[in-house]
C-alpha positions as CSV (number, residue, x, y, z in Angstrom):
1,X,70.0,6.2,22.2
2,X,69.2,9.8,22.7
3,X,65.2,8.7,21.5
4,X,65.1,6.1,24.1
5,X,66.2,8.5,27.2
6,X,63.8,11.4,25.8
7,X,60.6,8.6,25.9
8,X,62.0,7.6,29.2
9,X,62.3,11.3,30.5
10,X,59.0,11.7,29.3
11,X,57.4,9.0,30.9
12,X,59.2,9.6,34.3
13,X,58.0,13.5,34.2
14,X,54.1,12.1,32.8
15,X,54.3,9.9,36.1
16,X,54.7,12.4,38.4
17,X,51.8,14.9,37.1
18,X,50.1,12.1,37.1
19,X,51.1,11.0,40.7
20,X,50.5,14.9,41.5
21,X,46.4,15.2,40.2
22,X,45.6,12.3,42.1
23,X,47.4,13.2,44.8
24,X,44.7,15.0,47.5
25,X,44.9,18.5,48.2
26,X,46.5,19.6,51.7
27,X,43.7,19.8,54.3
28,X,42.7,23.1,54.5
29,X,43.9,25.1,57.6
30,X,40.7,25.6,60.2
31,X,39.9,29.5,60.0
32,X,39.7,30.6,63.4
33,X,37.8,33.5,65.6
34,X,38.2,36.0,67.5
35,X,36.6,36.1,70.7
36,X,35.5,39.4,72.8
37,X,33.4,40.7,75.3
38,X,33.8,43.5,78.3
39,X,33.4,42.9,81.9
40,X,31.3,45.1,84.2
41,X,30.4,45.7,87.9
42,X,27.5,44.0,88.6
43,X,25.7,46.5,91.2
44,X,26.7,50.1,89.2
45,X,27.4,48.5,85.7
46,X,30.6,49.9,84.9
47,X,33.7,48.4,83.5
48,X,35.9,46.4,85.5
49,X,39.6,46.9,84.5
50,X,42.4,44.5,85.2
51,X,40.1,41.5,85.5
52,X,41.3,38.1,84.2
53,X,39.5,36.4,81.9
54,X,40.0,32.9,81.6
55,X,39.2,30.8,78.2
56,X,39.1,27.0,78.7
57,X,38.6,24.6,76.0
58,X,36.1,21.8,76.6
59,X,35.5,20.0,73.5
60,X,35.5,19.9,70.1
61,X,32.9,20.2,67.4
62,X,31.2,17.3,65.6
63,X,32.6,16.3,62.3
64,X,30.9,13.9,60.1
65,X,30.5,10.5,61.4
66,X,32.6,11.3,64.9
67,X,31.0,11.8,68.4
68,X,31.0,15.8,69.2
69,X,32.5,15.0,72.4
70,X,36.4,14.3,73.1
71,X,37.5,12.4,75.8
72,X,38.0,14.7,78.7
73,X,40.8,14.4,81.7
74,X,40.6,16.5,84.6
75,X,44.1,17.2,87.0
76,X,43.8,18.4,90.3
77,X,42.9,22.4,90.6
78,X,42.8,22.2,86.7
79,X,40.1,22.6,84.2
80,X,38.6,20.1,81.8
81,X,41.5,19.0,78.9
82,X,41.5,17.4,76.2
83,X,44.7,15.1,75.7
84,X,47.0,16.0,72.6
85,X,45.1,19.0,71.9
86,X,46.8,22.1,71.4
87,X,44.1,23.7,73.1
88,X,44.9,22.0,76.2
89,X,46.6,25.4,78.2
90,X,43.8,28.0,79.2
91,X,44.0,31.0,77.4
92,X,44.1,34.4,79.8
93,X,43.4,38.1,78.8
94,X,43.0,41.2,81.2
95,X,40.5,44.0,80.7
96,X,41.5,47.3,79.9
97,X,39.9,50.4,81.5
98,X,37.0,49.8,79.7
99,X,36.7,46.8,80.6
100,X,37.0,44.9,77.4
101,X,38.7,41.6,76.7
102,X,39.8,40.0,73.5
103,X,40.9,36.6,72.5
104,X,42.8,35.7,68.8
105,X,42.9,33.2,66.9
106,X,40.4,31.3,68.8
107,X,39.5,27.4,67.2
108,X,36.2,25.9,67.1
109,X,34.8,23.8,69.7
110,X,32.9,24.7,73.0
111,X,34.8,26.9,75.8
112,X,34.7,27.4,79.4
113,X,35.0,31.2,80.9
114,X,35.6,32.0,84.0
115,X,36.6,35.6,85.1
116,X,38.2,36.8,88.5
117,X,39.7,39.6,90.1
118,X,41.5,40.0,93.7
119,X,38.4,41.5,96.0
120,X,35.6,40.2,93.7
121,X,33.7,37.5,92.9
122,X,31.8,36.1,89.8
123,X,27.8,37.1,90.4
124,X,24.8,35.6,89.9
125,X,24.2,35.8,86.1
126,X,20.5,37.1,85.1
127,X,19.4,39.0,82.4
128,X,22.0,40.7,79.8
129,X,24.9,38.4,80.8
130,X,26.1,35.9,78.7
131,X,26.8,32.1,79.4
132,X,29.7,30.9,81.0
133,X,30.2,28.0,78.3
134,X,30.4,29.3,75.0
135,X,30.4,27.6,71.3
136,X,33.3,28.8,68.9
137,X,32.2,28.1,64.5
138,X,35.6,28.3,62.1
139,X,35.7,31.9,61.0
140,X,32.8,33.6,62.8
141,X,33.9,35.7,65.5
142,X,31.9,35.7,69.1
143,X,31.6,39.6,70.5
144,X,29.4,40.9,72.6
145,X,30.1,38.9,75.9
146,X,29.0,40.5,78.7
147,X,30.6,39.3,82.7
148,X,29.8,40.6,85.7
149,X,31.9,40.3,89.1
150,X,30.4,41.0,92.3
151,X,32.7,43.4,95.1
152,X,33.6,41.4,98.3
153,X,31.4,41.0,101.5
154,X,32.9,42.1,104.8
155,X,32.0,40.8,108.3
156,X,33.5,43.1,111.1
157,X,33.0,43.0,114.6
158,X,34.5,42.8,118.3
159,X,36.1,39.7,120.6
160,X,35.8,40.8,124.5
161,X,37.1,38.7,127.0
162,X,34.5,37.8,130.3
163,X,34.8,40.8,132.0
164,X,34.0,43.0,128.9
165,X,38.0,44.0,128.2
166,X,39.3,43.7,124.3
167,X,40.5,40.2,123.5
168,X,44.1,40.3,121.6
169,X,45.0,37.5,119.0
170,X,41.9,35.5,118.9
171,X,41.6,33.8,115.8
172,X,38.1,34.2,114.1
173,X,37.1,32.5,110.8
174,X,33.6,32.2,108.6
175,X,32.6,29.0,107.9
176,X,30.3,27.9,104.9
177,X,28.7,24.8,103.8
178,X,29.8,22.1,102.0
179,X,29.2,19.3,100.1
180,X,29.6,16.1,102.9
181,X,29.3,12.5,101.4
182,X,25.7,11.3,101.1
183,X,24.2,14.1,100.8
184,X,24.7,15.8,104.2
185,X,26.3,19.4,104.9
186,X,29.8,19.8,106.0
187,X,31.7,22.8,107.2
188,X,34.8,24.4,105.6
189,X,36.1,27.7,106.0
190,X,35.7,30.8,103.9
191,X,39.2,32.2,103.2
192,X,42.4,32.6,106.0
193,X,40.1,34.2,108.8
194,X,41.4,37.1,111.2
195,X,42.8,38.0,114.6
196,X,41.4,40.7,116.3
197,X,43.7,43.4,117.1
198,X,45.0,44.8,120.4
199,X,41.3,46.5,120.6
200,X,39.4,43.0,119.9
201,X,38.4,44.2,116.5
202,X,38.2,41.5,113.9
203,X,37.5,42.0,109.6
204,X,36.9,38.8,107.6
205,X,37.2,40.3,104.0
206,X,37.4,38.8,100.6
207,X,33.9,36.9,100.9
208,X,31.6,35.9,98.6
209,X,28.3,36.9,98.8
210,X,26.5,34.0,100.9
211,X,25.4,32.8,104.4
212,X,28.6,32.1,106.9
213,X,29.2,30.8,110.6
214,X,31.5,33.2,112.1
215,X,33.5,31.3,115.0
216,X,36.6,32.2,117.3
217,X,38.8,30.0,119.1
218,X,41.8,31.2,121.5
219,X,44.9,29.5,121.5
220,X,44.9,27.4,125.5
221,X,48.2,28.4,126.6
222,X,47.8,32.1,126.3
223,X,44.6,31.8,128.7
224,X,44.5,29.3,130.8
225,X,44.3,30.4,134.9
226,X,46.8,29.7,137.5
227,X,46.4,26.4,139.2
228,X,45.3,28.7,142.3
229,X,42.8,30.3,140.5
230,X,41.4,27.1,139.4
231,X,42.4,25.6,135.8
232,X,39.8,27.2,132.9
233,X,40.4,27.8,129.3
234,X,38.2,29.5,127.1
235,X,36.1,27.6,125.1
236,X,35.8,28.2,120.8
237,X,32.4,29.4,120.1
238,X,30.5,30.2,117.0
239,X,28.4,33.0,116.5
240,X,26.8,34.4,119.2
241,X,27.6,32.2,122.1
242,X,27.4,28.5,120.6
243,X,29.5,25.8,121.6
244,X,28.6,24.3,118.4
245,X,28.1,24.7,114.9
246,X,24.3,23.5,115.3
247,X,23.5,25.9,117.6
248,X,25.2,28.8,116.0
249,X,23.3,31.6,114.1
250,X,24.0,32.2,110.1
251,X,24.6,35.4,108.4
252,X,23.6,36.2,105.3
253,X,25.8,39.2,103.6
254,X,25.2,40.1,100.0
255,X,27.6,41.4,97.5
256,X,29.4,44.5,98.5
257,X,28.1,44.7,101.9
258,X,29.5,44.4,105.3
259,X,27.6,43.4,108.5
260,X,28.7,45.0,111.2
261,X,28.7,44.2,115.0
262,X,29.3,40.5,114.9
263,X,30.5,40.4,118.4
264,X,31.4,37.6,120.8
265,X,31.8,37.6,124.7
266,X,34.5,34.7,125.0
267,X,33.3,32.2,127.5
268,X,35.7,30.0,129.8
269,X,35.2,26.3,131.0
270,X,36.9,24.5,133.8
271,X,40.1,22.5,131.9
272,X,40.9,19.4,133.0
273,X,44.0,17.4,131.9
274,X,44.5,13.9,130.1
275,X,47.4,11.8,130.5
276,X,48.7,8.0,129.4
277,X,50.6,6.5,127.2
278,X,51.1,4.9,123.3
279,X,52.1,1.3,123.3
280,X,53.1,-0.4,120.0
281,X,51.7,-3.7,119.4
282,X,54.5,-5.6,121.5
283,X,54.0,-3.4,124.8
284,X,57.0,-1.4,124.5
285,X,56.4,2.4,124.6
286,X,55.9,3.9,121.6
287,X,58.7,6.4,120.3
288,X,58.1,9.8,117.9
289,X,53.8,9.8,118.3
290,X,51.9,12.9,117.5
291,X,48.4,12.9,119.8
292,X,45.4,14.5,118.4
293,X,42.3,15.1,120.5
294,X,39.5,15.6,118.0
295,X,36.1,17.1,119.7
296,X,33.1,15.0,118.1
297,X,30.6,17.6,118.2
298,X,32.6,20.3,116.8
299,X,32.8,17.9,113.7
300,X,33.6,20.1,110.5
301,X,35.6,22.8,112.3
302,X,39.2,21.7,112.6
303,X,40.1,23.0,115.7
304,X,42.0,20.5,118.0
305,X,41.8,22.8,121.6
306,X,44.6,21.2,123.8
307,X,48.7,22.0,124.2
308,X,50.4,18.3,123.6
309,X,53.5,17.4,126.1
310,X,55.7,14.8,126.3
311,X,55.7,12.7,129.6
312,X,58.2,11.8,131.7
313,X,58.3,8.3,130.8
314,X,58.7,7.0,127.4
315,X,55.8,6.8,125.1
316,X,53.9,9.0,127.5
317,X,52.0,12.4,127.0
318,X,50.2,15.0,128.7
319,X,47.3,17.1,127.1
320,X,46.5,20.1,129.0
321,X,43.6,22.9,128.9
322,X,40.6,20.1,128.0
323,X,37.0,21.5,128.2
324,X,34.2,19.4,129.2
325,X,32.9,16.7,126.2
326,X,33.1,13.8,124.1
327,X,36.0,13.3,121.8
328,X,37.8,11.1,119.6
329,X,41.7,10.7,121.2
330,X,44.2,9.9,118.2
331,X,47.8,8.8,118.2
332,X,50.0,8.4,115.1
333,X,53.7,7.1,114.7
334,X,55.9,8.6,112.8
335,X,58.4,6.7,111.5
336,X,61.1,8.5,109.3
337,X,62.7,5.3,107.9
338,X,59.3,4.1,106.2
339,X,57.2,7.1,106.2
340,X,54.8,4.6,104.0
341,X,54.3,2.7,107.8
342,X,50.9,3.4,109.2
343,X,50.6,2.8,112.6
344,X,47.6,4.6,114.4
345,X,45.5,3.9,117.7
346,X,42.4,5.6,118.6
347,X,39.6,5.9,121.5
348,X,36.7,7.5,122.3
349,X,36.9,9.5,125.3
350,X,34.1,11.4,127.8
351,X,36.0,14.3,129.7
352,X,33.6,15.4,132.4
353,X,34.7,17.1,136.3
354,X,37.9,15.4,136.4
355,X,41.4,14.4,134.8
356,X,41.7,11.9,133.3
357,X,45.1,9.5,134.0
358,X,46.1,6.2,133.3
359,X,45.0,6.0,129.8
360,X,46.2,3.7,127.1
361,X,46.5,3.7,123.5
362,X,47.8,0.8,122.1
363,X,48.7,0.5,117.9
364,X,47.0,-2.8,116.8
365,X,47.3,-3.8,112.7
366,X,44.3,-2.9,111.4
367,X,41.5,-5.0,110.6
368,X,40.6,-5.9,107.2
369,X,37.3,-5.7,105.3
370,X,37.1,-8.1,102.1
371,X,34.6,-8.1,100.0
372,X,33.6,-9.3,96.2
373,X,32.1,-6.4,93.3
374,X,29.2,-8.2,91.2
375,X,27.4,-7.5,87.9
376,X,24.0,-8.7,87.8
377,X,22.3,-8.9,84.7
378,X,24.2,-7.0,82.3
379,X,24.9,-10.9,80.2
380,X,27.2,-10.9,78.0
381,X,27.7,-7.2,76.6
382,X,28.1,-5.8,79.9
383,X,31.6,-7.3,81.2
384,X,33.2,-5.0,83.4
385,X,36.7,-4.5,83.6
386,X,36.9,-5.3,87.4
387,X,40.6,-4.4,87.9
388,X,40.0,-0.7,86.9
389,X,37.4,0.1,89.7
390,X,38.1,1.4,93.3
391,X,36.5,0.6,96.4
392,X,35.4,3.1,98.5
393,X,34.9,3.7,102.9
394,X,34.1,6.8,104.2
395,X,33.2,7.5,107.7
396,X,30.2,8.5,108.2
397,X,29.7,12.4,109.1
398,X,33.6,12.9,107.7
399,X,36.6,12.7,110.1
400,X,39.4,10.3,109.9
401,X,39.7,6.8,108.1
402,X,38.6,7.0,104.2
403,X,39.9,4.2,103.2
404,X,40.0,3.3,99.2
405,X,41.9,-0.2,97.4
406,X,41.6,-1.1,93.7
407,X,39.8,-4.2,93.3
408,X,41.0,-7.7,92.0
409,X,40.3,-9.1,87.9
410,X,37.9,-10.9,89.8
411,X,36.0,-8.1,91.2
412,X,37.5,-9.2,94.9
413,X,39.1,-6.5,97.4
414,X,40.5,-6.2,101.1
415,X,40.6,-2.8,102.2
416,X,42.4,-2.1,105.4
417,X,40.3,-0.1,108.2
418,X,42.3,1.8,110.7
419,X,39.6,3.6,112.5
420,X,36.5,1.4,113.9
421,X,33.5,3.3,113.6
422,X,29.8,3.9,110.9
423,X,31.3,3.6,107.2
424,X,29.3,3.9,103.8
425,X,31.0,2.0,100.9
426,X,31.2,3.2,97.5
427,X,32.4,2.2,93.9
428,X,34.1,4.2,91.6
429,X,35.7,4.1,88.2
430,X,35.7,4.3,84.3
431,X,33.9,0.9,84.0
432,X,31.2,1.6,86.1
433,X,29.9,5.1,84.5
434,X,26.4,2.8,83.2
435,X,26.4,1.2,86.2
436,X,24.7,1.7,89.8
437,X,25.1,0.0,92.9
438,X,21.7,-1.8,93.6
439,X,22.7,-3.6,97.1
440,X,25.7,-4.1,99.1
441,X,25.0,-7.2,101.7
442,X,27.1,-9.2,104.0
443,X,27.5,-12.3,103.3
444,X,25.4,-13.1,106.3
445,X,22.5,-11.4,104.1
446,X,22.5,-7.8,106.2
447,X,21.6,-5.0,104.1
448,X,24.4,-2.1,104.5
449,X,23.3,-0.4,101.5
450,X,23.3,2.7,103.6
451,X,25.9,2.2,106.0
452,X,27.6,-0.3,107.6
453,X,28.8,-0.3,111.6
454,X,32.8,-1.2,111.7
455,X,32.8,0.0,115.3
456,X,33.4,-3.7,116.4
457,X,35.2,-5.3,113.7
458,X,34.6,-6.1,109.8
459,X,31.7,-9.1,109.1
460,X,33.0,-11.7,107.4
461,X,32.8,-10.3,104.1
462,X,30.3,-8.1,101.9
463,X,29.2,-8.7,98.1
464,X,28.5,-5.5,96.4
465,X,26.0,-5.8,93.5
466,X,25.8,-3.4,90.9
467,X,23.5,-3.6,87.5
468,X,23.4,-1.7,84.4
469,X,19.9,-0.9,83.7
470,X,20.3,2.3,85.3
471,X,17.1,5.1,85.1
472,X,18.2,8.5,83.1
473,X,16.6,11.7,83.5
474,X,17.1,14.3,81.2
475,X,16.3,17.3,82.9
476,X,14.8,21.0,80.9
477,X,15.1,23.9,82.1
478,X,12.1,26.0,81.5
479,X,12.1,28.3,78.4
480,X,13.0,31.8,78.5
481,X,11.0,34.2,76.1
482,X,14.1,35.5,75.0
483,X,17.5,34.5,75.1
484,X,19.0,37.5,77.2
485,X,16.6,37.0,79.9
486,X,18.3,33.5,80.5
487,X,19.9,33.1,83.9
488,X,23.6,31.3,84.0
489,X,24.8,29.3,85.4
490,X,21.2,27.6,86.2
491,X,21.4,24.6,88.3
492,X,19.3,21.5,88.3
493,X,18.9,19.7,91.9
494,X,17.9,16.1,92.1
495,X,16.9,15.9,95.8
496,X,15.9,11.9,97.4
497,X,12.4,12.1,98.9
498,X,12.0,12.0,102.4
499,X,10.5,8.9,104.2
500,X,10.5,7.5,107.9
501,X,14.1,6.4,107.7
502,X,15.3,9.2,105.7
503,X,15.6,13.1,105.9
504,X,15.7,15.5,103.0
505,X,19.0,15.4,100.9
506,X,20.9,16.6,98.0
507,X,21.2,13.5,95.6
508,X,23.1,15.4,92.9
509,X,22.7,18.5,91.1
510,X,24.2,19.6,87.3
511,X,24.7,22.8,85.5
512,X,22.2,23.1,82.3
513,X,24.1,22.9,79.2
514,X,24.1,25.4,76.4
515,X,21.1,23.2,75.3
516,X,19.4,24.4,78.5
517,X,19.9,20.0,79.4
518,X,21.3,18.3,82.2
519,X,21.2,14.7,82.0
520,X,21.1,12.6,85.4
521,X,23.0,9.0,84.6
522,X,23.3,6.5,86.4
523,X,20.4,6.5,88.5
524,X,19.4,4.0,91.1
525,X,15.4,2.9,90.3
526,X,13.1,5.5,93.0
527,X,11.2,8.3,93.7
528,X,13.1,11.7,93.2
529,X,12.6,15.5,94.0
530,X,13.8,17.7,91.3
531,X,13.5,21.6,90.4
532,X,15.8,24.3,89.0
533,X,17.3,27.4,90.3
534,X,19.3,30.5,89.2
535,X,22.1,30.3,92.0
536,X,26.2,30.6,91.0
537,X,26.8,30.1,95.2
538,X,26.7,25.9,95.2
539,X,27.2,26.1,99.0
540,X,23.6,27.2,99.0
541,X,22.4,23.7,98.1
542,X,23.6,22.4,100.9
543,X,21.8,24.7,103.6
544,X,18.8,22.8,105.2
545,X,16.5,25.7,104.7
546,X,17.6,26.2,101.1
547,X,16.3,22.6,100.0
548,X,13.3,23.2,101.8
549,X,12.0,25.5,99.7
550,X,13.7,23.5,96.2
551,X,11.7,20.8,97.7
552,X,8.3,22.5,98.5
553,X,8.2,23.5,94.9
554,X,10.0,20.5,92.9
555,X,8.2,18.2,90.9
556,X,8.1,14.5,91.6
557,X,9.7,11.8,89.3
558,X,9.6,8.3,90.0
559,X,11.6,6.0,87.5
560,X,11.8,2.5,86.8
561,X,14.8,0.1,86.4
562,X,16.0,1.0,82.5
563,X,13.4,4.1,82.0
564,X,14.6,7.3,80.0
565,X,12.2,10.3,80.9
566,X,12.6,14.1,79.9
567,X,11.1,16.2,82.4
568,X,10.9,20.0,82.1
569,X,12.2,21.3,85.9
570,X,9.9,23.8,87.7
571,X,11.9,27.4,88.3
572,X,12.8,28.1,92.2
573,X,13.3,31.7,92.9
574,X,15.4,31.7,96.2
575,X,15.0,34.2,98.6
């Protein structure tokens, strides 16, 4: 007996060596970096201390027989993340007095950095500085990263009221351009703006280097004449004397400078009132409405210039200190026991020498556009998901009524429209990244590719065609002779070519890569602009007289439907 349990202990303890040599060995824990750098003025070159310095992860390295990229999700205000990854939280460090940074224990993979500091900005990056994405190996530490941050810009200057006196509370912001859809350039402003104090003095601080539209508007009720005198109000303007942004002047200010004497004589205008009332869709008077009066050549700048009332009467209301123009007269409901409920009437209105009385907004349901998504040509391998994609209306020069519903399994949708008026439809979505909309047509065979007029109703319905054989360009930047002498972040701009029918826009623009690539996908079949250009400031892309010049220099690129080409961009100094 006692043989017989020895053999069996034996063979029991022979098992589990045996279990334990084939058995694999514990993956080996990923050695990780450290990663370090300084950060430095970038006009006198010295250190910058208690600046934040901000490490991002973007995505992982390649391992055998795996893609190089993970899937990327991106959260309002937030920066690229990849899901599950305990990477996913940005790293921060603050510089020291000499301006040095340091991060432990860093992974491998490829990082964002982006660093800040209250009263300066990130500068143009040119020779000496390093890249703003950077690539992390297991075990071999990155030093040597070099940042630079720009000091503020000011703009200072003086309000005076008509007869040359100091103008008190008037509120003055800088406006800058923007990205507007299709290309064009919208307005938004450029931090919280000023008031001037009780000597009219006004200081916009905390700017970026850049061009800006300095405008002021006075609040109505604090300046509006006695009824003797003649009702007047005085009118917003932007820089000098403008009464719109088109006819404004921009100011360029560069980093750590501050222009001086940007002063404005306010201007008044005879005020007129409007009155009426809000109906709902029954005719009874409409209960808890807030009015907006929305000036249509002021678009960008959201200024609304009148003091709101209630009427006497029910449902009725009284706008008072109305300049002279052409505007777009709102009314909303609100309705606190389904705050979901949308009920909103709108018309144009012309205000000229007189009040205007006796107007009526009524709510009507809105109309509705329907519509059906189509694939043509992708056969069998390119079934789309239909369900996942979004439909898209937005008005055309901005403004009120985007409009977006997700679309049917069947590639069907009914978006409702609230605001008649010039839309351009768009689709968006997962399913449609290899995919570009070729046509959108009513089904009375109109073309409203471009845009499509909803000023008088919806057509009976639209089919929106997309394909898959999509053009890519994969764009080069040229080639630096040595690596320091790059310039980050350089930008590649894909501009539409101009025709009859068409003026010079922005079609899209990408950030080269640390391969010095940017890859343009999907593209519609056509005749592009493109070129390159050192410029952190994107706003710049978006001034007229900066595309210009990206245009008098770009090369021209036509592709076909399906066509991969590589094209090495030509270099645009900017002025």
């Amino acid at each position: 007996m006692r043989v017989r349990m020895a053999w069996f202990l034996f063979w029991i303890l022979s098992a589990q060596l045996l279990i334990a040599l084939q058995a694999p060995e514990p993956a080996a824990k990923q050695e990780r970096a450290a990663v370090s750098g300084t950060v430095i003025h970038s006009i006198t070159g010295e250190p910058v201390r208690r600046a934040e310095v901000i490490l991002t992860f973007l995505r992982s390295e390649a391992s055998p027989g795996a893609s190089a990229a993970v899937p990327l999700t991106v959260r309002a205000g937030a920066a690229a993340q990849a899901p599950g990854d305990i990477r996913q939280q940005p790293r921060t460090a603050v510089t020291g007095p000499d301006g040095s940074f340091r991060f432990e224990n860093v992974e491998e993979g490829e990082y964002g950095i982006f660093v800040r500091r209250e009263g300066m900005f990130p500068g143009r990056h040119g020779p000496g500085l390093s890249p703003q994405r950077i690539r992390v190996r297991a075990g071999v530490p990155v030093s040597g990263l070099r940042y630079a941050l720009a000091p503020q810009a000011v703009i200072s200057g003086r309000v005076l009221d008509e007869e040359g006196e100091p103008a008190q509370g008037v509120q003055v912001v800088a406006f800058r351009r923007t990205f507007a859809q299709g290309g064009r350039a919208g307005l938004m402003s450029a931090g919280t703006g000023a008031r001037t104090d009780d000597r009219g003095y006004f200081r916009l601080v905390n700017l970026p280097a850049g061009k800006y539209l300095p405008c002021v508007h006075v609040t109505p009720s604090s300046t509006t004449l006695p009824e003797g005198a003649g009702r007047s109000i005085y009118v917003p303007l932007c820089y000098p004397d403008a009464l719109t942004p088109e006819q404004g002047t921009w100011i360029s200010v560069a980093a750590g400078q501050e222009v001086a004497s940007v002063d404005f004589r306010l201007r008044r205008a005879a005020a007129r009132r409007v009155s009426g009332r809000v109906l709902r869709e029954d005719g009874t008077p409409a209960r808890n409405v807030a009015i907006h009066l929305a000036h249509r050549d002021r678009a960008g700048i959201p200024w609304f210039f009148t003091q709101t009332k209630d009427g006497s009467e029910p449902g009725s209301f009284l706008l008072e200190g109305v300049p002279a123009g052409s505007y777009d007269l709102v009314a909303r409901e609100i309705d606190s026991a389904s705050p979901q409920r949308r009920q909103v009437a709108a018309m144009h209105l012309e205000v000229r020498d007189e009040d205007l009385e006796g107007i009526e907004l009524r709510f009507q349901p809105p109309f509705s556009l329907r519509g059906q998504v189509r694939v043509e040509g992708a056969g069998d391998s390119g079934k789309v998901a239909f369900g996942s994609l979004r439909i898209i209306a937005m008005p055309v020069g901005g403004g009120m009524g985007f409009a977006n519903v997700p679309a049917g399994e069947d590639g069907s949708f009914e978006m409702a429209i609230q605001f008649p008026g010039r839309y351009t439809l768009h689709v968006d979505g997962e399913a449609v990244r290899h995919l570009y909309v070729s046509s959108i047509r009513t089904l009375a065979g109109m073309d409203v590719t471009g845009e499509i007029d909803l000023t008088a109703g919806a057509p009976d319905g639209v089919v929106i065609t997309l394909r898959p054989d999509a053009a890519r360009i994969t764009a080069e930047r040229p080639k630096a002779d040595k690596e320091e002498e790059l310039c980050q972040p350089y930008v590649i701009v894909l501009m539409k070519a101009r025709n009859q029918d068409r003026p010079l826009r922005l079609f899209r623009s990408e950030s080269a890569g640390l391969d010095g690539r940017a890859v343009f996908f999907p593209l519609p079949p056509g005749e592009y602009l493109i070129s390159g250009v050192c410029s952190g400031d994107s706003s710049t892309l978006y001034d007229p007289e900066t595309l210009e010049v990206l245009a008098a220099k770009a090369e021209k690129i036509r592709v076909q439907a399906g066509e991969r080409k590589t094209v090495t961009v030509p270099d645009v100094p900017l002025p």
